[in-house]
The first five atom37 places (N, CA, C, CB, O) and aatype in JSON, in Angstrom:
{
  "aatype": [20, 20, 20, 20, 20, 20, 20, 20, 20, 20, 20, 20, 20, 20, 20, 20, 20, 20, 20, 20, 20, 20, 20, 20, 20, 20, 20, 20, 20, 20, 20, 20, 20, 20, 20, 20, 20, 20, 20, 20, 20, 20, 20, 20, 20, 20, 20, 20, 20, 20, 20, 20, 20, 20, 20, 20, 20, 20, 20, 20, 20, 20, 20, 20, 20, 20],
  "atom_mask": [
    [1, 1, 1, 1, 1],
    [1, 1, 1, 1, 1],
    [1, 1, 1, 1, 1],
    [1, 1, 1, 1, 1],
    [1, 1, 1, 1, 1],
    [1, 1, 1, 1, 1],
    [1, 1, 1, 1, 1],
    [1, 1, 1, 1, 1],
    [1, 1, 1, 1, 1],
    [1, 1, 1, 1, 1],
    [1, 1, 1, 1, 1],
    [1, 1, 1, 1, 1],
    [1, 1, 1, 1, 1],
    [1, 1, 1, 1, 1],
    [1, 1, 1, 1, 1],
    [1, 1, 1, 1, 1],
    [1, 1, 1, 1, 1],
    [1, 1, 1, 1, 1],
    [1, 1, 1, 1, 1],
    [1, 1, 1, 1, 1],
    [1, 1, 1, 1, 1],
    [1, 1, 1, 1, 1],
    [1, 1, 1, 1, 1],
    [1, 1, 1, 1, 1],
    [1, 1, 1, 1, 1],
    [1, 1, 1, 1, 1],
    [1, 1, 1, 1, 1],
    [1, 1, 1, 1, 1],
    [1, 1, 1, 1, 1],
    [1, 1, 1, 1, 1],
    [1, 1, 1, 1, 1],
    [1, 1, 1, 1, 1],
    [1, 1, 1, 1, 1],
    [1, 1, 1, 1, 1],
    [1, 1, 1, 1, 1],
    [1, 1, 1, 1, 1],
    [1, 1, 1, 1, 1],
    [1, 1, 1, 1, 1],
    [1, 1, 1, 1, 1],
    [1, 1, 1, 1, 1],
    [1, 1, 1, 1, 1],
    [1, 1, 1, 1, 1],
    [1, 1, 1, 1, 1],
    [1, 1, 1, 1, 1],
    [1, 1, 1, 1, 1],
    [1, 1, 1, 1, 1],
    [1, 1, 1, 1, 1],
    [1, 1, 1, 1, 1],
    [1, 1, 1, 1, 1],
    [1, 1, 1, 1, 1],
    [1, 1, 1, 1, 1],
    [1, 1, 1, 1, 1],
    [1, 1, 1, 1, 1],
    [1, 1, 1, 1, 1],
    [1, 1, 1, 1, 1],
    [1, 1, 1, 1, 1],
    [1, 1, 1, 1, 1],
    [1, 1, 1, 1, 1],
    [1, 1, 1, 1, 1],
    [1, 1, 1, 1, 1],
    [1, 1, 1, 1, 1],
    [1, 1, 1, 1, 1],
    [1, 1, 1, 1, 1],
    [1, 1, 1, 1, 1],
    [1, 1, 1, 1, 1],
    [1, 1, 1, 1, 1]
  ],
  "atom_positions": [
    [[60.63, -27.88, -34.35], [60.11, -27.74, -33.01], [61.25, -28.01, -32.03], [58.9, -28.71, -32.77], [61.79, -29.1, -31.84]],
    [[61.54, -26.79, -31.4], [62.46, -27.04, -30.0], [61.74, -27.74, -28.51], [63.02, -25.42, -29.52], [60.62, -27.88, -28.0]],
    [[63.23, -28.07, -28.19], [63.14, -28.43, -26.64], [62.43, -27.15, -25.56], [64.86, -28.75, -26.12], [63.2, -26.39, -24.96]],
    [[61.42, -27.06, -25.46], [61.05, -26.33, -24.39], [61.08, -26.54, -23.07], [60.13, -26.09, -24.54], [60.78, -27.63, -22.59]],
    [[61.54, -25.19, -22.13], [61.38, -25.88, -20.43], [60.49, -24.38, -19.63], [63.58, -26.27, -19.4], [60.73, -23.2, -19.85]],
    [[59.41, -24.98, -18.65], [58.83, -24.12, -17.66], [58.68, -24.96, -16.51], [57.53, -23.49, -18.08], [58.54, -26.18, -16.5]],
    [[58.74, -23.9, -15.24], [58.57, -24.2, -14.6], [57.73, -23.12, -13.7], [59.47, -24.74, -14.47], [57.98, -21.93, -13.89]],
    [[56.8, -23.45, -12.77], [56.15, -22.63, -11.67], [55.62, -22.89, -10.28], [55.24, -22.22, -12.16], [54.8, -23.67, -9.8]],
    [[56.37, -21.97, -9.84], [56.57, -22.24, -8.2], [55.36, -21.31, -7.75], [58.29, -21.69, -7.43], [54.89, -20.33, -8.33]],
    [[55.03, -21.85, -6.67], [53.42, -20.95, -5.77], [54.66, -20.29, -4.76], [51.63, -22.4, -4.53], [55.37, -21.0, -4.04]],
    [[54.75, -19.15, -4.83], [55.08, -18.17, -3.52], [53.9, -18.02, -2.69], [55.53, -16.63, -3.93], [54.19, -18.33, -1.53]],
    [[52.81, -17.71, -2.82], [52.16, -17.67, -1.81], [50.52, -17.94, -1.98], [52.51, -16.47, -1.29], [50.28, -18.65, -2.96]],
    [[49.36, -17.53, -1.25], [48.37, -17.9, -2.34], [47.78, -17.19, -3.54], [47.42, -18.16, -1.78], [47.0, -17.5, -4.44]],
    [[48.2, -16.55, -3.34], [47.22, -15.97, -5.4], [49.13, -15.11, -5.94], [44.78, -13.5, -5.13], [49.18, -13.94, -6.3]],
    [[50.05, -15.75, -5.89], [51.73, -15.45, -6.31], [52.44, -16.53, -6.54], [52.61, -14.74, -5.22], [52.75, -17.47, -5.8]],
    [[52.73, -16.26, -7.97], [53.58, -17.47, -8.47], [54.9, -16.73, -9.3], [52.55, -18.59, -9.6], [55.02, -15.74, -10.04]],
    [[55.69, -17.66, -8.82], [57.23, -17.45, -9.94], [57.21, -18.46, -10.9], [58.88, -17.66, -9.16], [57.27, -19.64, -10.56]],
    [[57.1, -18.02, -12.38], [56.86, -18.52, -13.54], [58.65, -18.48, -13.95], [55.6, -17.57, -14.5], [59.34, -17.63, -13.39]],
    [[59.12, -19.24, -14.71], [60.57, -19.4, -15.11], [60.4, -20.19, -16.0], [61.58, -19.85, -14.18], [59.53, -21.05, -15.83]],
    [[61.31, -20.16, -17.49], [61.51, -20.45, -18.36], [62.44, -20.36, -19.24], [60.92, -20.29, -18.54], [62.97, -19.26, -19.1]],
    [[62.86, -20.88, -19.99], [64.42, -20.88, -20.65], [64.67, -19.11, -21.24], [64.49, -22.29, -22.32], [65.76, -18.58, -21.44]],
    [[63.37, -18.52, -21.42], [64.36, -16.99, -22.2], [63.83, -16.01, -20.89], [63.6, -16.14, -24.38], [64.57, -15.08, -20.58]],
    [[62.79, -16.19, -20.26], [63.11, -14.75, -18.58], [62.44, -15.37, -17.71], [62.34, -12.78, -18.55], [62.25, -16.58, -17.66]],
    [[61.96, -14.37, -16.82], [60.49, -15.15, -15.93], [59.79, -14.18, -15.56], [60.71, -16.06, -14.48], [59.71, -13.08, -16.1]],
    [[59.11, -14.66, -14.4], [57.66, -13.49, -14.7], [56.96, -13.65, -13.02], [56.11, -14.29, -16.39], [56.99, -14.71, -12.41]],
    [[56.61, -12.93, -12.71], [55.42, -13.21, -11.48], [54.17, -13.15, -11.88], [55.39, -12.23, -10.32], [53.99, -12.57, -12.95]],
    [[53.13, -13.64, -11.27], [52.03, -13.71, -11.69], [51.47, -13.67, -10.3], [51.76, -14.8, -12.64], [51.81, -14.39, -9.35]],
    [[50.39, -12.53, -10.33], [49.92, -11.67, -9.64], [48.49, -12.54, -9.53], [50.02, -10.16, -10.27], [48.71, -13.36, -10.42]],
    [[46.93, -12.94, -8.92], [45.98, -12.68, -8.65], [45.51, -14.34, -8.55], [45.41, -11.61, -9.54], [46.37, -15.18, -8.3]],
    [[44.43, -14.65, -8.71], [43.62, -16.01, -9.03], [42.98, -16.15, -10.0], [42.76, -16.37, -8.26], [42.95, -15.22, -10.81]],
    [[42.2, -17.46, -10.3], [41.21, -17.77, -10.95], [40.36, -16.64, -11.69], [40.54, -18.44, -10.11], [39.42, -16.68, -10.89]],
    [[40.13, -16.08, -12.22], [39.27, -14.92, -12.88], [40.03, -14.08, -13.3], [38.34, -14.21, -12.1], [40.14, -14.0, -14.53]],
    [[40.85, -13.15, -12.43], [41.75, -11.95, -12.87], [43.17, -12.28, -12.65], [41.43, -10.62, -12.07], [43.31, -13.11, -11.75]],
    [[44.18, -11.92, -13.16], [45.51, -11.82, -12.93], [46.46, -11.08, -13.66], [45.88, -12.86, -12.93], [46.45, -10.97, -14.89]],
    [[47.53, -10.41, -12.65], [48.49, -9.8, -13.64], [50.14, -10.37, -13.47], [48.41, -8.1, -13.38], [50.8, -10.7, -12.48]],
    [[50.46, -10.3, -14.93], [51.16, -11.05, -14.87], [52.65, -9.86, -15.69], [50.43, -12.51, -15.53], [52.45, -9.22, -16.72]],
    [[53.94, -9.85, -14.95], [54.99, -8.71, -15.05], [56.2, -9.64, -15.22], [55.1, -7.59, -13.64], [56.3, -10.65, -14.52]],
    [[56.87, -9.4, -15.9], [57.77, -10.48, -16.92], [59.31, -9.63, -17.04], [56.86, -10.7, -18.84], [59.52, -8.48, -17.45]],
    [[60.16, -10.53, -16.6], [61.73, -9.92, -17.12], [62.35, -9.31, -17.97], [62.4, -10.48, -17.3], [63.37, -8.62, -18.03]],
    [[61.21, -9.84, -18.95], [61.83, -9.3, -20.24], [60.86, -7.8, -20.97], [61.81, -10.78, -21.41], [60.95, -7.3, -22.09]],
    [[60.09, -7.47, -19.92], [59.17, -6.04, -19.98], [58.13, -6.0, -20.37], [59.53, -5.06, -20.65], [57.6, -4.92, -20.6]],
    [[57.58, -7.03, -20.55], [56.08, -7.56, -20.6], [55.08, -7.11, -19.36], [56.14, -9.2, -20.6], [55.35, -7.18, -18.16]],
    [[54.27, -6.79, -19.76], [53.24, -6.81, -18.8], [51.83, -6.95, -19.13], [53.33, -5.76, -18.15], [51.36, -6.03, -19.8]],
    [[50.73, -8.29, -18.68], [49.34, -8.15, -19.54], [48.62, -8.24, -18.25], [48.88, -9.42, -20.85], [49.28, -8.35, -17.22]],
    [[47.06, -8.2, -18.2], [46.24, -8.63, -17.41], [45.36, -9.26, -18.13], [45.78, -7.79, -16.64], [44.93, -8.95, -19.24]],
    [[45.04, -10.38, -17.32], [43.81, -11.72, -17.83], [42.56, -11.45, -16.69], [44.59, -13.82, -17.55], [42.5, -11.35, -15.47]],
    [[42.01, -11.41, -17.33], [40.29, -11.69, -16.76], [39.33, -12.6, -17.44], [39.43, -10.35, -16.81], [38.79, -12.15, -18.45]],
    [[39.02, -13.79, -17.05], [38.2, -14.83, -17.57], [37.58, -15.36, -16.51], [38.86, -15.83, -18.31], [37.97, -15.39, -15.34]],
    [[36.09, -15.98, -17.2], [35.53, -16.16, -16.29], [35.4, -18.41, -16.02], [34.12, -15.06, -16.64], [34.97, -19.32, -16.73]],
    [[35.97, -18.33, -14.8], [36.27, -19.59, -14.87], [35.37, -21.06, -14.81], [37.05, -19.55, -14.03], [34.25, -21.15, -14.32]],
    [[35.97, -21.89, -15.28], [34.79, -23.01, -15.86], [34.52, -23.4, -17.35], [33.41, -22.51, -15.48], [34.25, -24.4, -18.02]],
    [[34.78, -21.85, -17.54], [34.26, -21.9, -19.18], [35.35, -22.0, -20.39], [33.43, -20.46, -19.52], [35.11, -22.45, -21.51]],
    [[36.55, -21.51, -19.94], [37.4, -21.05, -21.07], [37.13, -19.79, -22.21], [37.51, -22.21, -21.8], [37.25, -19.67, -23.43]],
    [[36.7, -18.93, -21.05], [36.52, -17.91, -21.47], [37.46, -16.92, -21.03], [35.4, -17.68, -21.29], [37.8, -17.07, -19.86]],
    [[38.14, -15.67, -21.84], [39.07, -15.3, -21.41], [39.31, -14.02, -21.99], [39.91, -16.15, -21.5], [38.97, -14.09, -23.17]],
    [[39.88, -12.5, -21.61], [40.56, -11.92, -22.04], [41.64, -11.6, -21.67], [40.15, -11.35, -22.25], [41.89, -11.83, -20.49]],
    [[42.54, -11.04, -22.39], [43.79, -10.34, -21.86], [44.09, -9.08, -22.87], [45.14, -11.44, -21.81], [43.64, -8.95, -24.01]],
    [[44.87, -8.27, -22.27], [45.01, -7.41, -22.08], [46.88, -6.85, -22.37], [44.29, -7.44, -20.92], [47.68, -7.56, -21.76]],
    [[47.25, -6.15, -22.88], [48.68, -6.49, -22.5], [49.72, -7.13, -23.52], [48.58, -7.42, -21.4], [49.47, -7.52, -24.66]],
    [[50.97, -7.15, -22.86], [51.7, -7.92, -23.54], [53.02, -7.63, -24.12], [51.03, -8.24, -24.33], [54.08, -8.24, -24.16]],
    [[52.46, -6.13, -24.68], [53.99, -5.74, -25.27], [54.48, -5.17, -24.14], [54.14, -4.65, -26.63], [53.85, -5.03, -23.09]],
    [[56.01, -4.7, -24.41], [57.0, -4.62, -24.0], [57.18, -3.14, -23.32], [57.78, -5.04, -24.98], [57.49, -2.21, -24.07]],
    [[57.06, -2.99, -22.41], [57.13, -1.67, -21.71], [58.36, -0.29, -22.54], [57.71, -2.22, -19.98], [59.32, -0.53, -23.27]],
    [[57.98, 0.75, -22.19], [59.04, 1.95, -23.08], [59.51, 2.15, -21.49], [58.16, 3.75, -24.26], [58.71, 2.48, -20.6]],
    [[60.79, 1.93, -21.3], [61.42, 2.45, -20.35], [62.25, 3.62, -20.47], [62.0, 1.6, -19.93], [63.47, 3.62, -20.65]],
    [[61.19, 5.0, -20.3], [62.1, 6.35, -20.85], [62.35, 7.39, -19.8], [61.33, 7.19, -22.07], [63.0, 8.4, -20.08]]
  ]
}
């Protein structure tokens, strides 16, 4: 088990800069829905409904940039 590091900053209200030792990511929306677009070519969307820990997503792999 490695040393892990994150960190996340609120840009504004429903926009955050996510950063972490291998890229980072913005994260797009609030509580229920969000999308979230990543340095390293990721892209998913989450929709859960909150309270519960209920959750899907969507997403994830790595974009074809052609």
């Amino acid at each position: 088990m490695g040393l892990k590091f994150r960190k996340s900053i609120k840009i504004g209200k429903n926009v955050k800069l996510n950063i972490n030792s291998g890229s980072a990511s913005v994260t797009i929306g609030g509580k229920g829905v969000h999308h979230t677009i990543s340095t390293n070519g990721t892209s998913r969307t989450t929709v859960g409904i909150p309270g519960t820990g209920i959750s899907y997503t969507t997403g994830g792999k790595k974009k074809n940039n052609q």
